[in-house]
C-alpha positions, 0 to 999 in steps of 0.5 A: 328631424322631427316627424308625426308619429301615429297615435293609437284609439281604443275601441272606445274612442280613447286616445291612447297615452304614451309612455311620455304622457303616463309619467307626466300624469304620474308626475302630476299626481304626485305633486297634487298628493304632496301638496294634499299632505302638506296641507293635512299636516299643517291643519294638524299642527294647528290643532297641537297634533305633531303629523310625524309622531 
């Protein structure tokens, strides 16, 4: 049985995040940083640079 669950607000009108939301935020951020490093290393090899030396 599924039910709602009571979500919580700060002071500041900010809905407060769950555990649930906080890693998928993580998740996202981590992929976004991934493929941000991907991209740099692949602009140094086309430039002669080898990223892992």
């Amino acid at each position: 049985m599924e039910l709602p669950w009571l979500r919580w607000w700060d002071s500041e009108g900010n809905l407060l995040t769950t555990s649930e939301e906080r890693l998928a935020q993580e998740s996202q951020k981590i992929e976004q940083e991934r493929l941000r490093a991907e991209k740099l290393a692949e602009k140094l090899r086309a430039m002669g640079i080898d990223p892992e030396e």
